[in-house]
N, C-alpha and C positions, 0 to 999 in steps of 0.2 A: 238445716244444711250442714253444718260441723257434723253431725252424726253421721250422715251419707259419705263425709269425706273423714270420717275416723275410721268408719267400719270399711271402707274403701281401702285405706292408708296401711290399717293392721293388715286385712288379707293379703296385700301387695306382698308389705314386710315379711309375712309367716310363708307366705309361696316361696319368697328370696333367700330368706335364711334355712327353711326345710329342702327343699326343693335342689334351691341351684349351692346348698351352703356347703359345698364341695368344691364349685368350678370357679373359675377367674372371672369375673373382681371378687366377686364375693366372697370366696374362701380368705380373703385378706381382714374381712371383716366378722367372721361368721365363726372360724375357725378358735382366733383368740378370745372372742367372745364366747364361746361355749368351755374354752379349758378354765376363762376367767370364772365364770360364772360355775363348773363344775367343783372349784375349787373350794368357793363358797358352801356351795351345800350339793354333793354328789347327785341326788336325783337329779334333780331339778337342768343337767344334761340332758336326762331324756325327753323334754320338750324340743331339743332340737331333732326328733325322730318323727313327731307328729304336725301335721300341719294345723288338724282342728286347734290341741294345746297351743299353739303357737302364738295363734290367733286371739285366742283369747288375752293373753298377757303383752301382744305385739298393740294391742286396743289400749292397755293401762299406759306405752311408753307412746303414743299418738295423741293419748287425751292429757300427759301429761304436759308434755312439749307443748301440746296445742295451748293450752291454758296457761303455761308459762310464758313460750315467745307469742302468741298472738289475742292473748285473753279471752279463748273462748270457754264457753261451760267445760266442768268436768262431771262425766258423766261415764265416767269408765264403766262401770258393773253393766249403765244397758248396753253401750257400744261394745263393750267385750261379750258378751251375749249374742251378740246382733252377729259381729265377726266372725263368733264361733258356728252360729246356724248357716249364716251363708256360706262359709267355710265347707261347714259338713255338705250343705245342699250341694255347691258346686262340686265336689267331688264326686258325691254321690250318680249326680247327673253325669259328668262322666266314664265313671263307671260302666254305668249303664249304656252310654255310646260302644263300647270297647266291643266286640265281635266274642262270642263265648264260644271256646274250644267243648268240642261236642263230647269229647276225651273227658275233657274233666266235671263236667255238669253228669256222665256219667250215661249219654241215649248211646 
């Protein structure tokens, strides 16, 4: 059950911080955390560009939290996996919903 709600927790997180990590509330939170964390080590900004990347390291701060305030297993590598596939599946799916311009497919 922890793992359904780690690999749950991260996609939230990586949709919130890529996603909305511009708009209000978020950007109060999303914002200094990305110059924080830029400062650190320059790339490592550009996770907040992808949601798959996101996911995956949003899974290490969910399994860490989780193991510290509530003792549950850590298991970050499979839940940050697990986050990153559904991650990709659900966009993917997506995607695929989205209506294609006849223009740019090229008929």
């Amino acid at each position: 059950m922890s793992i359904l709600l780690s690999v749950l927790a991260a996609f939230g997180l990586a949709v919130a911080l890529v996603e909305k990590g511009d708009r209000f509330p978020v950007s109060y939170i999303a914002q200094p955390l990305r110059r924080w964390l830029t400062s650190l080590y320059e790339p490592i900004g550009d996770l907040f560009d992808c949601s798959v990347c996101m996911s995956f390291w949003a899974a290490f701060v969910v399994d860490l939290l989780g193991c510290i305030l509530l003792g549950t297993s850590f298991l970050w590598p499979l839940t940050g996996f697990a986050a990153l596939g559904l991650t990709w599946l659900i966009y993917e799916f997506l995607g695929a919903l989205k209506p294609v311009d006849q223009e740019e497919e090229g008929i």
